[in-house]
N, CA, C and O atoms as a GROMACS GRO file, in nm:
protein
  504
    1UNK      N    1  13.372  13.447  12.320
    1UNK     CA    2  13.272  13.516  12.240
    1UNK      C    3  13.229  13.426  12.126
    1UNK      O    4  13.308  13.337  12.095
    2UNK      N    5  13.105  13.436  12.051
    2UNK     CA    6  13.049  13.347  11.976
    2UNK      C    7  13.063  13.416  11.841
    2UNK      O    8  13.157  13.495  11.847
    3UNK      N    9  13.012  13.415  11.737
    3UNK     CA   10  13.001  13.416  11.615
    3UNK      C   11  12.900  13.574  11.591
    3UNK      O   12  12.803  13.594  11.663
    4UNK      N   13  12.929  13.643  11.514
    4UNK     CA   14  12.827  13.787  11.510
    4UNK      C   15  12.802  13.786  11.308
    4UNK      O   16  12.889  13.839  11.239
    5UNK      N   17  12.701  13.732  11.255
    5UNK     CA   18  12.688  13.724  11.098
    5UNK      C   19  12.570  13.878  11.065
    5UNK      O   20  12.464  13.898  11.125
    6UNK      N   21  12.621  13.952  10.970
    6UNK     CA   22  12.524  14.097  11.023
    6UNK      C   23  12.605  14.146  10.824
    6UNK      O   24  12.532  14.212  10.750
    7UNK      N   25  12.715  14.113  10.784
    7UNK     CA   26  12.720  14.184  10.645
    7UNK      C   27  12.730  14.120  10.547
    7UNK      O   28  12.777  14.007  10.539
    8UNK      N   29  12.664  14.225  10.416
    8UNK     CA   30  12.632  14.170  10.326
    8UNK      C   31  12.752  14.100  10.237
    8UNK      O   32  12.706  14.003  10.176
    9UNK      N   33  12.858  14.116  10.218
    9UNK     CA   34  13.002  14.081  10.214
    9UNK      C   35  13.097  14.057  10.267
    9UNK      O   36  13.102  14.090  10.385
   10UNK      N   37  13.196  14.000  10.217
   10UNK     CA   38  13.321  13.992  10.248
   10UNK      C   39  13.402  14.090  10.286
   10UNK      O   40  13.476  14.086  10.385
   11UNK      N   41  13.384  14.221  10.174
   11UNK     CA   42  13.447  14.354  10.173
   11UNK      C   43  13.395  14.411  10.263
   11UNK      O   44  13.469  14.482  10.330
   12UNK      N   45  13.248  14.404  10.301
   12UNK     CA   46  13.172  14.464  10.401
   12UNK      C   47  13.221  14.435  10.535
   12UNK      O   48  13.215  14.540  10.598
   13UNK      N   49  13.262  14.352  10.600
   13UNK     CA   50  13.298  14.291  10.713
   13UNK      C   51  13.457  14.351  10.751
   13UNK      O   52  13.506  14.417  10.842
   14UNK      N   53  13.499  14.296  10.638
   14UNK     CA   54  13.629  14.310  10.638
   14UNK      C   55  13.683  14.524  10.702
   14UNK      O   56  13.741  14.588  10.790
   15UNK      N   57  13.621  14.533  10.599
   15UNK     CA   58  13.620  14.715  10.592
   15UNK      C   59  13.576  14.736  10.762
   15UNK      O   60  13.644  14.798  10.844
   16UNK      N   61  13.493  14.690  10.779
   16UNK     CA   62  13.443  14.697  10.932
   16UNK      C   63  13.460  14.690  11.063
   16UNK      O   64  13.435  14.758  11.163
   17UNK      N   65  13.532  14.548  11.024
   17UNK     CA   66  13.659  14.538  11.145
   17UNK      C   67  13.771  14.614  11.154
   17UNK      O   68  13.831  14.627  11.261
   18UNK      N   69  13.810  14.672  11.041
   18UNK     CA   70  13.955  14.753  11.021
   18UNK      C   71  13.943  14.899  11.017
   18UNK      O   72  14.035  14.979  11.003
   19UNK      N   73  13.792  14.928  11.034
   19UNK     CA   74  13.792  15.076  11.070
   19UNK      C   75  13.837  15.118  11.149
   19UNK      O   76  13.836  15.040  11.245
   20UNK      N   77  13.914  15.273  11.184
   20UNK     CA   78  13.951  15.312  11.276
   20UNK      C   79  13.837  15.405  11.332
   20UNK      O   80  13.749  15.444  11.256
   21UNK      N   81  13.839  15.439  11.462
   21UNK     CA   82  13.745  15.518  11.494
   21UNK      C   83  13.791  15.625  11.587
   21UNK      O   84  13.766  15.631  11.707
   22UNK      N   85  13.871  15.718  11.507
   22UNK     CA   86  13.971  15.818  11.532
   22UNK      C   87  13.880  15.950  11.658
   22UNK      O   88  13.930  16.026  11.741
   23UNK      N   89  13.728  15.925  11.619
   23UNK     CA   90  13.701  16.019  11.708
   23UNK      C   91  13.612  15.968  11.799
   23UNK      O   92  13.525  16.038  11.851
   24UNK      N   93  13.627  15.853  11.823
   24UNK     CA   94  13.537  15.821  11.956
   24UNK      C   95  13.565  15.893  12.095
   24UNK      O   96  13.676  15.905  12.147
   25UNK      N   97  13.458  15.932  12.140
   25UNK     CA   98  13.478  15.990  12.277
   25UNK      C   99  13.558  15.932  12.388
   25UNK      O  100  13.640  15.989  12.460
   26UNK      N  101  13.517  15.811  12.389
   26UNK     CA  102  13.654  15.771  12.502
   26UNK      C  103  13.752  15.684  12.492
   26UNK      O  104  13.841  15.670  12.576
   27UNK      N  105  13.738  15.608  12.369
   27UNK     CA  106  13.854  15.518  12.346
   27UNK      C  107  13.898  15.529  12.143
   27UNK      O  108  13.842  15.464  12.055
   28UNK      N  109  13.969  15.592  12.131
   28UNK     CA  110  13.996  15.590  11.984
   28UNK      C  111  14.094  15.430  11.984
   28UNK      O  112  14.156  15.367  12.069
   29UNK      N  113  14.060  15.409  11.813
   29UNK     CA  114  14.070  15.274  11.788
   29UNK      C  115  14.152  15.306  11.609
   29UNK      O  116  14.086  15.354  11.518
   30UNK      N  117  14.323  15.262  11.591
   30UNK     CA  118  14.363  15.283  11.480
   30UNK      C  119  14.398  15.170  11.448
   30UNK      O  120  14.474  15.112  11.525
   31UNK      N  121  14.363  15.115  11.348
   31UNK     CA  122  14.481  15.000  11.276
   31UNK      C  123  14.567  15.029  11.205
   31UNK      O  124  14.566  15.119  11.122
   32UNK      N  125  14.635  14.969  11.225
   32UNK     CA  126  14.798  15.045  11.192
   32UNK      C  127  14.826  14.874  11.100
   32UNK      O  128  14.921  14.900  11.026
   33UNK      N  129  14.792  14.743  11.080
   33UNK     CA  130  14.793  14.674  10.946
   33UNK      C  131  14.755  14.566  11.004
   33UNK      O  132  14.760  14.513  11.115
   34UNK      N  133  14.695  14.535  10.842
   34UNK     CA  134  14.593  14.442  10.852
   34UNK      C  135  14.636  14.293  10.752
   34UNK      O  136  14.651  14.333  10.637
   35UNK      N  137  14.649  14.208  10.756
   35UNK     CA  138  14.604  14.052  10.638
   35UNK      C  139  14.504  13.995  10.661
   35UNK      O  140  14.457  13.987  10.775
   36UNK      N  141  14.450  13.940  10.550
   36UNK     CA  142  14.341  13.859  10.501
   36UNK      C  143  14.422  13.718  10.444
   36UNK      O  144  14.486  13.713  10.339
   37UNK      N  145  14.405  13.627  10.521
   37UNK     CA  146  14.500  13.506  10.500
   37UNK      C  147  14.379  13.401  10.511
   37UNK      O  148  14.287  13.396  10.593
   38UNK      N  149  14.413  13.312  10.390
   38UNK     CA  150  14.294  13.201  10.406
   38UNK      C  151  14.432  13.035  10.424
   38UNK      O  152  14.513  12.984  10.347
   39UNK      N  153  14.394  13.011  10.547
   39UNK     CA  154  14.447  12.943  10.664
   39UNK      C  155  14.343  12.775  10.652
   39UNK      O  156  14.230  12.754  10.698
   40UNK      N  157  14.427  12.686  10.579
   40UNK     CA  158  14.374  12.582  10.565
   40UNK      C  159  14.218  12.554  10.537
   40UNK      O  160  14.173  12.443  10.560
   41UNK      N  161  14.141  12.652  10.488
   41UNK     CA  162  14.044  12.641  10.405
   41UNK      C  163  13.956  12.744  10.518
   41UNK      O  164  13.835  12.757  10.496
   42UNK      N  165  14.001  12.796  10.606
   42UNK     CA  166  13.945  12.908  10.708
   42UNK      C  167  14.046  13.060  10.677
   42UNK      O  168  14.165  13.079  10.655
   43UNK      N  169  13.913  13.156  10.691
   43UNK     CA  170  13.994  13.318  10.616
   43UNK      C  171  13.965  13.349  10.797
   43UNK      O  172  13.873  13.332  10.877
   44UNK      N  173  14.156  13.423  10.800
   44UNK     CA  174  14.193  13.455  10.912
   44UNK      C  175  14.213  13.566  10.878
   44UNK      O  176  14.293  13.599  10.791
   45UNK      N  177  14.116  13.668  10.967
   45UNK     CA  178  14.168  13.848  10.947
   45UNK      C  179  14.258  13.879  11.078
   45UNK      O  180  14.241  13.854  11.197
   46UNK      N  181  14.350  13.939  11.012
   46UNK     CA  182  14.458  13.971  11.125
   46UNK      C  183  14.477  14.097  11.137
   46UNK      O  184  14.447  14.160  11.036
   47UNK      N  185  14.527  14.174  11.249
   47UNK     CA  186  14.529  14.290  11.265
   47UNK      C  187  14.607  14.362  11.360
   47UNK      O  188  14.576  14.313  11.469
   48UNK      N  189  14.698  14.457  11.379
   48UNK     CA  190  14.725  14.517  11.502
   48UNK      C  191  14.629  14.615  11.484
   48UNK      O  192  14.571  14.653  11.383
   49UNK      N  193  14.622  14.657  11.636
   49UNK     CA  194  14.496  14.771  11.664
   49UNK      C  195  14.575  14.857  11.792
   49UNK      O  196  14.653  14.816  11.878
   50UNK      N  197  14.528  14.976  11.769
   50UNK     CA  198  14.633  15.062  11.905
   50UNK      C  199  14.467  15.126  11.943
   50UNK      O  200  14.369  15.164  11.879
   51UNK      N  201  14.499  15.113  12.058
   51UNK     CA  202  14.341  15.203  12.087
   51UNK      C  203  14.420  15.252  12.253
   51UNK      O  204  14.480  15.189  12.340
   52UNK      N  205  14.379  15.396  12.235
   52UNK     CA  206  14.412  15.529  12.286
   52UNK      C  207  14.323  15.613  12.378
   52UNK      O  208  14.249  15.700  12.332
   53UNK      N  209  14.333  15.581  12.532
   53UNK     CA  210  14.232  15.619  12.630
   53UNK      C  211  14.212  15.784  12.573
   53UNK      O  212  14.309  15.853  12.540
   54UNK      N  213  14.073  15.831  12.568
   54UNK     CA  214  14.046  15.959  12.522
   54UNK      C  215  14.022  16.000  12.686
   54UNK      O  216  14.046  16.119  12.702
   55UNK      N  217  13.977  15.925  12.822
   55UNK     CA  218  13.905  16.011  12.911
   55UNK      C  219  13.977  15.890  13.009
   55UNK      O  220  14.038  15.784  12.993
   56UNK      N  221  13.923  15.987  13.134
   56UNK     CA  222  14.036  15.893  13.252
   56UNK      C  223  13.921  15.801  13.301
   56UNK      O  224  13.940  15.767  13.418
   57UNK      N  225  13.802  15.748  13.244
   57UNK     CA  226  13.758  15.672  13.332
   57UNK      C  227  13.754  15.531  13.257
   57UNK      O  228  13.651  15.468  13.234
   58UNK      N  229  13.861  15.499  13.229
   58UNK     CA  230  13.866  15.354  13.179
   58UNK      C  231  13.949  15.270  13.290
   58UNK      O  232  14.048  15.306  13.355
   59UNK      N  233  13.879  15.150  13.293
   59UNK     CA  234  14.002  15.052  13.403
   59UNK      C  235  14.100  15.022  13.379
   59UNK      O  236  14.178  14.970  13.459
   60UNK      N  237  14.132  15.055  13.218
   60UNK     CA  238  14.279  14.994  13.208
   60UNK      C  239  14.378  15.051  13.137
   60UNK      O  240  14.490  15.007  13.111
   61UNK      N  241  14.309  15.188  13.097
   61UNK     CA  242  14.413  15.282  13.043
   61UNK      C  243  14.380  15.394  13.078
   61UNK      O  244  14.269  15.445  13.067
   62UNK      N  245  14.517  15.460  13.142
   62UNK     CA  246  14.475  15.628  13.189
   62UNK      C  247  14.506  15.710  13.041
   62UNK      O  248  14.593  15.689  12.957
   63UNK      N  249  14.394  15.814  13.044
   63UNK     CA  250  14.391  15.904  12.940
   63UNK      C  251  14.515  15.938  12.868
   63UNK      O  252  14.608  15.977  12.938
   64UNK      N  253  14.536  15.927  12.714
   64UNK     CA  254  14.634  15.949  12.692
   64UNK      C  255  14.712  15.824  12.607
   64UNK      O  256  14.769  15.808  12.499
   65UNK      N  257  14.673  15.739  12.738
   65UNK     CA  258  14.834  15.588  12.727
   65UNK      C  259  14.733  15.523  12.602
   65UNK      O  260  14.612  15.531  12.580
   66UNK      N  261  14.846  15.453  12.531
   66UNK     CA  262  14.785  15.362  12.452
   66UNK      C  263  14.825  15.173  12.435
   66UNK      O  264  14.921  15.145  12.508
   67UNK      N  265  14.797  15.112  12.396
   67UNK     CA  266  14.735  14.984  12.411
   67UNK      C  267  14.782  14.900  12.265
   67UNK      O  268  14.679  14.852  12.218
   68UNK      N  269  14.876  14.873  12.198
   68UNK     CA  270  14.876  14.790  12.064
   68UNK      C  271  14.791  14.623  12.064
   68UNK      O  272  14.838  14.555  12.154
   69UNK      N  273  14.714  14.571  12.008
   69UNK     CA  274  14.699  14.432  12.044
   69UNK      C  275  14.647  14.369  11.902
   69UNK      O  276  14.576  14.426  11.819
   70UNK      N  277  14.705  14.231  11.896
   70UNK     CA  278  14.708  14.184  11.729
   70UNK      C  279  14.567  14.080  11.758
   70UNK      O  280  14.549  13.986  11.836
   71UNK      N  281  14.492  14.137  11.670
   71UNK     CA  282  14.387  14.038  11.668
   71UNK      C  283  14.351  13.912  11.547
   71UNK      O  284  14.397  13.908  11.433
   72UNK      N  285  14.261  13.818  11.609
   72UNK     CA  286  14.234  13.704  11.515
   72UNK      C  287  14.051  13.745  11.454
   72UNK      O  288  13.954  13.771  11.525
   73UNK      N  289  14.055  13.740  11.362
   73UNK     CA  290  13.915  13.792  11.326
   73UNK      C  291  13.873  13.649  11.238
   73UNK      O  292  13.901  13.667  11.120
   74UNK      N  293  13.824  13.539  11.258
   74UNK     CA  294  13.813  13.380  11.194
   74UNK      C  295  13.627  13.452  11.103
   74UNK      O  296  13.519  13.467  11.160
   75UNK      N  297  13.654  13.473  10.990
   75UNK     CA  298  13.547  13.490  10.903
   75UNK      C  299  13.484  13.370  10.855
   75UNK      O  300  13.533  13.257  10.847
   76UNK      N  301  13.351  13.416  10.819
   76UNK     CA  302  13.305  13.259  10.749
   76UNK      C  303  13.187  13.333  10.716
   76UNK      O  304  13.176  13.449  10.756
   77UNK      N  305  13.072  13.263  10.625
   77UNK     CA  306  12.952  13.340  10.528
   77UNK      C  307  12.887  13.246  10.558
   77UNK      O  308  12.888  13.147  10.485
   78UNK      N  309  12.804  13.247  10.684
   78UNK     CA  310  12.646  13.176  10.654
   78UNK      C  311  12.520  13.182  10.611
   78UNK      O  312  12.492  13.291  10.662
   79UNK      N  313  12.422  13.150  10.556
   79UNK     CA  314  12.323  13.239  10.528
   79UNK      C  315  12.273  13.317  10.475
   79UNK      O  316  12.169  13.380  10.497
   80UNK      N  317  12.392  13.322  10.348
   80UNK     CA  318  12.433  13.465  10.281
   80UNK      C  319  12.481  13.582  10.377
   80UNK      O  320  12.517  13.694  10.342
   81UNK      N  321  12.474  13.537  10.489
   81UNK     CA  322  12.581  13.673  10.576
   81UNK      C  323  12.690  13.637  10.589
   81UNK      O  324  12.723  13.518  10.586
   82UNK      N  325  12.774  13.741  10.608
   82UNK     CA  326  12.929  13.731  10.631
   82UNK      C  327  12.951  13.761  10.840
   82UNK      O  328  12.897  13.845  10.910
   83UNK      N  329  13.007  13.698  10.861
   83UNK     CA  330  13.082  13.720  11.010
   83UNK      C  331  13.192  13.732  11.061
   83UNK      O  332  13.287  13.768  10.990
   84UNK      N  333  13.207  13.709  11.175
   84UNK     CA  334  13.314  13.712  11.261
   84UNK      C  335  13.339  13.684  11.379
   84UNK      O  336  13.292  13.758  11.466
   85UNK      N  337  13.431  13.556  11.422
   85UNK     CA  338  13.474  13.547  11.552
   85UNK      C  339  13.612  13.598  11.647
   85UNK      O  340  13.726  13.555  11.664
   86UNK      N  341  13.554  13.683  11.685
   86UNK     CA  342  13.700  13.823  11.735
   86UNK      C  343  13.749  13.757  11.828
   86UNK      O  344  13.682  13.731  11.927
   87UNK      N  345  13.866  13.721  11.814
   87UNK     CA  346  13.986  13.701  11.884
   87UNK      C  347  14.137  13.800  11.915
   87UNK      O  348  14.175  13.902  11.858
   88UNK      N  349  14.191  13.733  12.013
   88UNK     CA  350  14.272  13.809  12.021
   88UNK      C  351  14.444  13.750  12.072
   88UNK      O  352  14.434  13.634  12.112
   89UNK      N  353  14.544  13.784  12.077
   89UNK     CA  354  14.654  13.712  12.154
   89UNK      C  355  14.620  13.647  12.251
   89UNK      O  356  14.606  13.526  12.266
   90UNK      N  357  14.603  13.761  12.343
   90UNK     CA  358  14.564  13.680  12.497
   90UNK      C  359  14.455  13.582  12.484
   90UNK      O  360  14.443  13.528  12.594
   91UNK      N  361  14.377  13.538  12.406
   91UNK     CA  362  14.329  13.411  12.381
   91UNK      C  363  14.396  13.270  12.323
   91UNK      O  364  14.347  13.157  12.324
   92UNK      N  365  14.512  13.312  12.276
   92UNK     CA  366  14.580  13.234  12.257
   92UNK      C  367  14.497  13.138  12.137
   92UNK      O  368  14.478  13.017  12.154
   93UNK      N  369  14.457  13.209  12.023
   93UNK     CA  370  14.413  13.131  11.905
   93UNK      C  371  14.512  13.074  11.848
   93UNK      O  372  14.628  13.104  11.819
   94UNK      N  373  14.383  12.906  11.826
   94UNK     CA  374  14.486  12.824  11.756
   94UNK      C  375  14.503  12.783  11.612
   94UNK      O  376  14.498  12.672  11.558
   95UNK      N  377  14.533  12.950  11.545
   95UNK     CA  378  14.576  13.021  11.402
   95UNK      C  379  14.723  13.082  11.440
   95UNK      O  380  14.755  13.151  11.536
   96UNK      N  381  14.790  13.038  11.344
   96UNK     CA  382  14.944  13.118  11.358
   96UNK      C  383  14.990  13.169  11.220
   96UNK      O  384  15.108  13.188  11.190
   97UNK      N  385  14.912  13.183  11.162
   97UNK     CA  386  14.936  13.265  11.055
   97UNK      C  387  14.986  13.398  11.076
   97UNK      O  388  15.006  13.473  10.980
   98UNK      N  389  15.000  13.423  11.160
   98UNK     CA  390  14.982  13.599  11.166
   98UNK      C  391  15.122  13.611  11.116
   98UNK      O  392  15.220  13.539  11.138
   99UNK      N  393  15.104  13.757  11.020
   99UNK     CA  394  15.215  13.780  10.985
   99UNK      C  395  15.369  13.859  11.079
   99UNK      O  396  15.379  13.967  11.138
  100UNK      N  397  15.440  13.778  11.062
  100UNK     CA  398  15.534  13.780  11.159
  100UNK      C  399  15.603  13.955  11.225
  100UNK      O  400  15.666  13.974  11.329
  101UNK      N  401  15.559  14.060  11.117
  101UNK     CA  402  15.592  14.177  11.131
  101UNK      C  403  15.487  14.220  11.242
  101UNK      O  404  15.529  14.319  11.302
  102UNK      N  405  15.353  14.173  11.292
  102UNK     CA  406  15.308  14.217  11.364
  102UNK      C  407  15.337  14.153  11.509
  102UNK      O  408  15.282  14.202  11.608
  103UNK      N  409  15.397  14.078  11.516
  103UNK     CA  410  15.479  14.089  11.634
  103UNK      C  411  15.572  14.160  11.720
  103UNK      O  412  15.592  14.160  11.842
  104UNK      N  413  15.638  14.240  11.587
  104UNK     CA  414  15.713  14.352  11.662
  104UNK      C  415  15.614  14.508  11.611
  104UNK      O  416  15.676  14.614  11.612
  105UNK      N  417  15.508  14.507  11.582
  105UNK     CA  418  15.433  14.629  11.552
  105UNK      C  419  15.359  14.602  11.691
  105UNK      O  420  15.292  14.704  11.706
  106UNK      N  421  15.334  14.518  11.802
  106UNK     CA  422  15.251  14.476  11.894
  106UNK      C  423  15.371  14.445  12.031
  106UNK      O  424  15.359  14.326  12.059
  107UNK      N  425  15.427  14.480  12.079
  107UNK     CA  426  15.565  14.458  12.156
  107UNK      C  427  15.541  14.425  12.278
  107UNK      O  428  15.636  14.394  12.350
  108UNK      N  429  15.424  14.426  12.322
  108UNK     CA  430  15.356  14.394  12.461
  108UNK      C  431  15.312  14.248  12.456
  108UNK      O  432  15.215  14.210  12.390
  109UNK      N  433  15.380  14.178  12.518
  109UNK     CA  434  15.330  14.034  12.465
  109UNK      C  435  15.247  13.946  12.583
  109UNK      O  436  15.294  13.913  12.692
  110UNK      N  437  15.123  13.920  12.537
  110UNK     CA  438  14.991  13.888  12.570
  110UNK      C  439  15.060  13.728  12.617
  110UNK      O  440  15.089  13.697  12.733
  111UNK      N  441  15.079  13.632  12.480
  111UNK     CA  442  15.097  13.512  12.511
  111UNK      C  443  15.250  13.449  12.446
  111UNK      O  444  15.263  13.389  12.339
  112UNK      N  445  15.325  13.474  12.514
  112UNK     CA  446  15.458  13.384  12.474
  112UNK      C  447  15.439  13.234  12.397
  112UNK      O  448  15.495  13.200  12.293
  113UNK      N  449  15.347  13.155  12.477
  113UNK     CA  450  15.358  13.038  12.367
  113UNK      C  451  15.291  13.039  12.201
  113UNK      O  452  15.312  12.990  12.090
  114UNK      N  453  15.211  13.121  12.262
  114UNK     CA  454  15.134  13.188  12.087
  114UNK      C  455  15.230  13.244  11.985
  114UNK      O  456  15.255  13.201  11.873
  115UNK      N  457  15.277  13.344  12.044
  115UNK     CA  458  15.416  13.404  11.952
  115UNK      C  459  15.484  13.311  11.923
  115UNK      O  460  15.497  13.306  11.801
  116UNK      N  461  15.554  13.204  11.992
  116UNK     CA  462  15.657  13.146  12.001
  116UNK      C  463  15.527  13.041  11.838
  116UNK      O  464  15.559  13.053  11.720
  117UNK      N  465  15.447  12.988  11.864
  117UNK     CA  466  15.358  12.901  11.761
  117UNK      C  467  15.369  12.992  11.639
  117UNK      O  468  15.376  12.933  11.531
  118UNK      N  469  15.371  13.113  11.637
  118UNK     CA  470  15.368  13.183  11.503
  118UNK      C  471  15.561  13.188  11.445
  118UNK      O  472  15.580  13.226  11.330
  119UNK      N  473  15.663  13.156  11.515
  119UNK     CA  474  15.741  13.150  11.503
  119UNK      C  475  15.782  13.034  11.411
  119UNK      O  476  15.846  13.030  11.306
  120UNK      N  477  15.705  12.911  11.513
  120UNK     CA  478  15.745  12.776  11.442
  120UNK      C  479  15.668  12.808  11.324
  120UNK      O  480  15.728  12.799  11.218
  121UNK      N  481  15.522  12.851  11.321
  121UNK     CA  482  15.444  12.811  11.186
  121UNK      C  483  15.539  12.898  11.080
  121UNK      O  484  15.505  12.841  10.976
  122UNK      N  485  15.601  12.964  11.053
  122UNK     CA  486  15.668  13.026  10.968
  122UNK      C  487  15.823  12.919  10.895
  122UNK      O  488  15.849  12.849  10.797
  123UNK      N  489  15.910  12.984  11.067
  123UNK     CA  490  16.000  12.831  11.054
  123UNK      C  491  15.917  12.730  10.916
  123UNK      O  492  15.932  12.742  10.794
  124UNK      N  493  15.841  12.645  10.982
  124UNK     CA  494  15.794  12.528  10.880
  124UNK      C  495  15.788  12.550  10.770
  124UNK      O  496  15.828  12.466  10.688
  125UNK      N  497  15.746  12.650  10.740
  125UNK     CA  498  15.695  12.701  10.607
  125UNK      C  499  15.776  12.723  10.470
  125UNK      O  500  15.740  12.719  10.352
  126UNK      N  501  15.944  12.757  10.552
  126UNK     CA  502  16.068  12.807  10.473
  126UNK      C  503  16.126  12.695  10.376
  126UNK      O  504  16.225  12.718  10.306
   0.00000   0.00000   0.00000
């Protein structure tokens, strides 16, 4: 996915991505926690997200089941707009900032060597 620049802020964006959308008709969407980490001169929004089949016609979740997944949200302000490039585990972004508690808030694990990179980047850090 490419780059989406559309708010007037930082706060604006930010707030945006981390909404939950508790009553969507077929897929509700909660964040359950979020950081704003500025990652070698790049702001990394991080996030777990649980999103919760509302109706049985989804391909990958029957009604009901739900889904945790920690995302990479790489912000940047061009133009006077603010953006976002949405990432996710299973992409295996190469940001390891994520804070290490959302690894076990996310228990379904997308990419082992990614986790295992957020492991070392910490390690280093101590």
């Amino acid at each position: 996915m490419g780059w989406l620049f559309y708010a007037a802020t930082q706060q604006d964006l930010v707030d945006d991505r981390l909404r939950s959308d508790l009553d969507h008709p077929r897929l509700r969407r909660q964040t359950l926690a979020s950081e704003l980490i500025d990652e070698a001169g790049s702001k990394v929004l991080w996030s777990v997200v649980e999103y919760t089949a509302q109706m049985d016609d989804l391909s990958w979740l029957e009604r009901g089941q739900s889904l945790r997944l920690i995302n990479c949200d790489l912000i940047e302000c061009r133009g006077g707009r603010w953006g976002y490039k949405g990432l996710d585990e299973a992409c295996h972004p190469f940001y390891y900032s994520c804070p290490l508690a959302f690894l076990d808030l996310a228990p379904v694990v997308k990419s082992k060597k990614w986790r295992q990179g957020v492991r070392d980047y910490h390690a280093a850090r101590q």
